[in-house]
N, C-alpha and C positions, 0 to 999 in steps of 0.2 A: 504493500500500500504506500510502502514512505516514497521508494524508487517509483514508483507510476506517478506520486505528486511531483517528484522533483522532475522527472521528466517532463510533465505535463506543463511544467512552470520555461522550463528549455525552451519546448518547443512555442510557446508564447511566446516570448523573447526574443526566437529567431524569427518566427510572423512579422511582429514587427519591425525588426530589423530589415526581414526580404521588403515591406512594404512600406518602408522608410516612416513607419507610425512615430508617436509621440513615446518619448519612453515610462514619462509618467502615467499613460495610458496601461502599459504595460506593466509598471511595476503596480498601479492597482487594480489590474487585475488578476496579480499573483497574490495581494493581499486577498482578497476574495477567495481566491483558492486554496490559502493557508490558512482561512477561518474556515472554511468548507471543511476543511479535513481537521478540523480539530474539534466542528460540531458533529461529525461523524464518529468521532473516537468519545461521542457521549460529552463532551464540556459545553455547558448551555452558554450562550451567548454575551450576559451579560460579564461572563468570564474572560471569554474570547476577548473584547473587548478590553476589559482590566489588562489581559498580557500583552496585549500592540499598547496600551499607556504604559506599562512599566517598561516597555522597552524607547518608548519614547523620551518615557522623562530619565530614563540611564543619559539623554544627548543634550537634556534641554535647555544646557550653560550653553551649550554652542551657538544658539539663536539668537544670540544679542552679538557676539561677535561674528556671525554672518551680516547683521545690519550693521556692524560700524564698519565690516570689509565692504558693504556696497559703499557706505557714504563717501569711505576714503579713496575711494577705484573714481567714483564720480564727480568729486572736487578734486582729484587730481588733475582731472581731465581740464576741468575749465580753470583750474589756476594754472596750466601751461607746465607745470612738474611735468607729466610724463612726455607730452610732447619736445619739453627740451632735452630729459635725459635721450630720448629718441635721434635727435639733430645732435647731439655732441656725442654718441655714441658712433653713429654714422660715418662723423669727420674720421675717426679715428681709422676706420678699414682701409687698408693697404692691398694691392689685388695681388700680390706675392705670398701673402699672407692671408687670403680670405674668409678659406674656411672655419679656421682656428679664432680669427676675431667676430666670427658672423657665431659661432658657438661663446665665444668670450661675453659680447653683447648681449646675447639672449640670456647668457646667464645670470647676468647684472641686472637687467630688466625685469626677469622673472621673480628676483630676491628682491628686489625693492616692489614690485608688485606683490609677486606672493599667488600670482594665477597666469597658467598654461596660454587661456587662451586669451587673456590680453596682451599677453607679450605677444602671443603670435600675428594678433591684428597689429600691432604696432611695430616696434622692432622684425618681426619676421617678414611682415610684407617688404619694409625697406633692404634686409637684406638678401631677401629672395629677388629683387628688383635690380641688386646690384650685381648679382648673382648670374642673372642670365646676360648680365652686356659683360661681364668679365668671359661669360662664355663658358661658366662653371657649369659642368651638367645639374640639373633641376636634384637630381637622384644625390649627389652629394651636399648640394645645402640644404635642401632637406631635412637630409639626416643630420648636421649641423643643427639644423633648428628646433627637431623635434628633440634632440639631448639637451638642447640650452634652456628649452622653457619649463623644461622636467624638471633643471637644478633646481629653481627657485621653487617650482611647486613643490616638492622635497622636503627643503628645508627653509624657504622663510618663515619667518615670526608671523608674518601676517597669509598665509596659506591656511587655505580649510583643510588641506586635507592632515598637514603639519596639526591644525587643532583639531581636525577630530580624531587622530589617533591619539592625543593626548587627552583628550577627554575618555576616550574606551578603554585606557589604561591607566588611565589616575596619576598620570606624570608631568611633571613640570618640562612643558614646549622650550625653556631655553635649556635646560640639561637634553632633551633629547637633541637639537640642533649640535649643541657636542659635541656629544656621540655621533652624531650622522657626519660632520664634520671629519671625524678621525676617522669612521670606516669607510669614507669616500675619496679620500685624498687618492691613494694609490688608482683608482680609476679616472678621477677627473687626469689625472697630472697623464694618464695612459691614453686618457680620449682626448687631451691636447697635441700628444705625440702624432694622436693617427692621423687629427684634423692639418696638422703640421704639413705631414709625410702626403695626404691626399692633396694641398692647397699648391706642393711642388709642380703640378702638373700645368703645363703652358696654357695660360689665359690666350684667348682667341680678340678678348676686346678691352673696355677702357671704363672706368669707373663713369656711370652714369650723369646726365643731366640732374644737376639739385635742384629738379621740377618740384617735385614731391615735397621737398624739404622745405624750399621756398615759398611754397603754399600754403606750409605752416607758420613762417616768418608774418607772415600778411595776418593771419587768423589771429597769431597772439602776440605783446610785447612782451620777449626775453631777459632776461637778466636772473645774472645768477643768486639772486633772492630766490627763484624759483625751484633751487635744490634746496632749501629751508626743508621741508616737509619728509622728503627722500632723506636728508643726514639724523632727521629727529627719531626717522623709528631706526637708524642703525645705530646712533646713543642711546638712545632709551633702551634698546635687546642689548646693548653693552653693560650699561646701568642695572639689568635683568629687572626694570620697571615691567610692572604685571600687562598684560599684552593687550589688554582692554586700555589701560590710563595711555599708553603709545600710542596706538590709533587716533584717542582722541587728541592728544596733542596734535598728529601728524594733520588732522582732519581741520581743526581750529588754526593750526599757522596756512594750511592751503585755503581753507576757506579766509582769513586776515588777506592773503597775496589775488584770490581770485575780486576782493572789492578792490583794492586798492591799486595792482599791477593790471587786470585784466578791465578793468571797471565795468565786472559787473552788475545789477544788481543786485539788493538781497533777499528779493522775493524769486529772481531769475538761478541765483544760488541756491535757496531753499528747496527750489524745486530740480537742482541736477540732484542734489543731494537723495532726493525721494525717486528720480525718476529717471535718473541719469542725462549726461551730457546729448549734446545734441548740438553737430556741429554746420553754423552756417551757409556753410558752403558745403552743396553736396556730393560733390568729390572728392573731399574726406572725410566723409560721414564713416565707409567701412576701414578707415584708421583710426579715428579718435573716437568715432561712437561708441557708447557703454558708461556702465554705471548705475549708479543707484542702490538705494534701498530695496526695488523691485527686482532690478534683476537676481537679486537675490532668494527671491520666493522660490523660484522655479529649483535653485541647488537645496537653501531650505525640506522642499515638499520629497523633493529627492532622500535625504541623510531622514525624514521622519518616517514617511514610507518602511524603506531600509530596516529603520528601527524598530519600527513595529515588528518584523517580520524578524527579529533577534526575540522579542520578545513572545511572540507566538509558537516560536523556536523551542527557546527554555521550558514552558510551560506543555506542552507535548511531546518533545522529545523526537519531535523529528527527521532532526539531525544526528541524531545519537550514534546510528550505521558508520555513517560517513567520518563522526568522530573517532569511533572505535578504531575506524581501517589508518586513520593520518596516525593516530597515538603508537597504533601496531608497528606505525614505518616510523615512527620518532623513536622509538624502542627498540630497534634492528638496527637505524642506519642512522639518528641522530635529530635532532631538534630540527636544525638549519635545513637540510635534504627535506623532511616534512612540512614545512611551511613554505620553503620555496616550492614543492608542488600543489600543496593547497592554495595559497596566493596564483599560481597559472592557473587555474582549475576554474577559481573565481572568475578572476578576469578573465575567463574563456567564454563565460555565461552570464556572469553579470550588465555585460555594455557599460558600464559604469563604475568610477573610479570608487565613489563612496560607498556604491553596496558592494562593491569587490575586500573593500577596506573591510566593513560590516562582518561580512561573511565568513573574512577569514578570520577576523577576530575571535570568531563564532567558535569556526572548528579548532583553534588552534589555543585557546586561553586559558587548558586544561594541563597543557603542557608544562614542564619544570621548569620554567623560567620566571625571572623579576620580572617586573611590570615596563622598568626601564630595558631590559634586554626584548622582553616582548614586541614594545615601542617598535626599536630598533629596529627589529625584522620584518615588524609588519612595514617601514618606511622603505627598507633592504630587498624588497619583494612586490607588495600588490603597489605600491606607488609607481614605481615604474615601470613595470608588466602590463598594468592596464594600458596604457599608452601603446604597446608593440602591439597589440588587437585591433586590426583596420576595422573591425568593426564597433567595435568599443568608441560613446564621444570622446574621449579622452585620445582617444587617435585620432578621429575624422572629422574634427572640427578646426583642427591644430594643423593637417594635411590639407584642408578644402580651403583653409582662409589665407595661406600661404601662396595655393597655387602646388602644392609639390606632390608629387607622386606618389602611389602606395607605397612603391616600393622604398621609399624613404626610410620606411620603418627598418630594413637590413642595414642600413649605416647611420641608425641610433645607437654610438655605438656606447655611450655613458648610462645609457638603460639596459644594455647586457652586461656591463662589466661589474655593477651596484651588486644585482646579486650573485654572479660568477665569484665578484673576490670575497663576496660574503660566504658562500661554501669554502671557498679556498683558506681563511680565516678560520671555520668553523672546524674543518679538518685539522688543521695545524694544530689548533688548541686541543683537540683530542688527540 
């Protein structure tokens, strides 16, 4: 019975998927089908119901710092913060050197953002743009761009997925950055090497017209007042000021720079903050567009969903199977080998970063490990796995807004080495 729901829930998934449905469609109606089978195992309703809230309010610190992640992605926008780091990022790329600074950028982008796919609308589209007149195949920056926006989703301070694995593990977001910090060096500094070693290969042309750039120039007045907001939340994660009071600082000097640098106003501000930016000119509307408070509901509806379906989980049991088989292969071959196949496994079916995250926490939390080593793996695993799954958002959003090819995801190469060196690690110490 348990293997016919979980199946049953697959092949939902992939429906939607073949027919490019909504996901939240889909993931409610696997909720539907995970209180079906739990009224059928005899538990009346008003129960079923109590265990999708316990598993909700296991997450429900994170909902308030999903609304200060919209306001700050949104007032970034219209105080000119990310558009500038964007133009002074830009200047810096050397076409001797492309691919290694087109990964450098996006990683810098991402960690001051703290989300996938705004650095890809921002940063990615610019150096995907620079990309094809140096004559770089589409298939190599790409893969540059989808390891660079991963960094920051990883491990910024201001990243959901950074916070809700620290919320599902009960750990402090700046110790686990740390750690992800120490277990990632040897790959980052390896996926510089390759990005290096690939960027040697003869450019066919010539760093692009600063079209683009210049059309930002017009839209907003520059000065470096404008990285105020950007250095506040990287003092503040220095200071390990609690990650809520950082935002709003960072949120209050961009919203101070967008009255007084951008002039604009403050009922015109109130409302990027709620509703996100929106820019006048609309041929960079798919660069600068986004933000808000709102666009937040839709990742929101997603991580509660999700949650619910952990706590319908506990209260049934059934996942129990599936747990039994990972513990059996944690107990033969080791912790690290069992979580990296359960995190694949996820993000083979989930389409989604957060319930991949969810799920594997699910099957995996039984395991002998600290909450902090837990952390770790799950960041070492389903964070950057999800993204290698073309069908997964977290891959095809990141791919379609660039411009770059499936096959991109084959020279992501900072997302296979995360949890390659994490076994390699794992083995040693045993």
């Amino acid at each position: 019975m348990e293997n016919r729901v979980l199946l049953a829930f697959c092949l939902i998934l992939f429906l939607f998927i073949l027919f490019q449905g909504p996901l939240l469609g889909a993931l409610f109606l696997g909720f539907l089908l995970f209180s079906g089978y739990a009224l059928c195992q005899g538990i009346p309703l008003p129960q079923v119901l109590a265990m999708a809230w316990k598993g909700v309010q296991g997450v429900r610190t994170i909902f308030l710092v999903f609304l200060l992640i919209g306001m700050l992605t949104g007032v970034w926008r219209s105080s000119g913060t990310i558009p500038y780091l964007v133009v002074l990022s830009a200047h810096f790329i050397h076409p001797a050197y492309f691919l290694l600074l087109a990964f450098l950028s996006n990683c810098l982008i991402s960690f001051l953002l703290g989300s996938s796919f705004a650095t890809a609308a921002t940063m990615g589209v610019i150096t995907m743009k620079i990309g094809l007149n140096l004559g770089i195949p589409p298939l190599y920056t790409g893969g540059a761009i989808l390891s660079g926006v991963y960094f920051g989703d990883r491990m910024s301070p201001v990243s959901t997925s950074a916070m809700l694995i620290s919320v599902l593990t009960n750990t402090d977001i700046y110790r686990n950055i740390r750690n992800m910090a120490r277990s990632s060096l040897v790959p980052f500094l390896c996926t510089c090497a390759v990005y290096l070693l690939l960027g040697f290969r003869s450019a066919s042309g010539t760093l692009p017209a600063e079209d683009g750039l210049q059309s930002l120039a017009t839209l907003y007045t520059f000065s470096s007042w404008l990285l105020l907001p950007a250095f506040s939340i990287l003092l503040c994660s220095f200071l390990r000021i609690p990650i809520r009071y950082n935002m709003v600082i960072s949120i209050c000097l961009a919203a101070l720079l967008t009255l007084l640098i951008q002039s604009m106003s403050p009922g015109e501000m109130l409302e990027t903050m709620i509703w996100g930016y929106r820019s006048p000119l609309p041929e960079l509307g798919p660069m600068i567009n986004g933000g808000g408070m709102v666009s937040m509901l839709r990742v929101g509806a997603i991580v509660c969903l999700s949650a619910s379906y952990a706590g319908i989980f506990d209260g049934t049991g059934l996942l129990d199977g599936l747990k039994e088989k990972f513990l059996e292969l944690a107990r033969h071959w080791g912790e690290a080998p069992a979580i990296t196949l359960a995190a694949l496994f996820t993000s083979l079916i989930a389409c989604n970063q957060s319930f991949s995250i969810i799920l594997t926490h699910q099957l995996c939390r039984a395991f002998r490990l600290s909450p902090e080593k837990l952390a770790l793996a799950l960041e070492d695993t389903t964070v950057v796995l999800s993204p290698l799954v073309p069908w997964s958002i977290a891959c095809a959003v990141v791919l379609d807004s660039t411009g770059s090819p499936k096959s991109s995801v084959f020279l992501a190469c900072y997302l296979y080495l995360i949890p390659l060196w994490g076994l390699v690690r794992a083995r040693r110490k045993k």
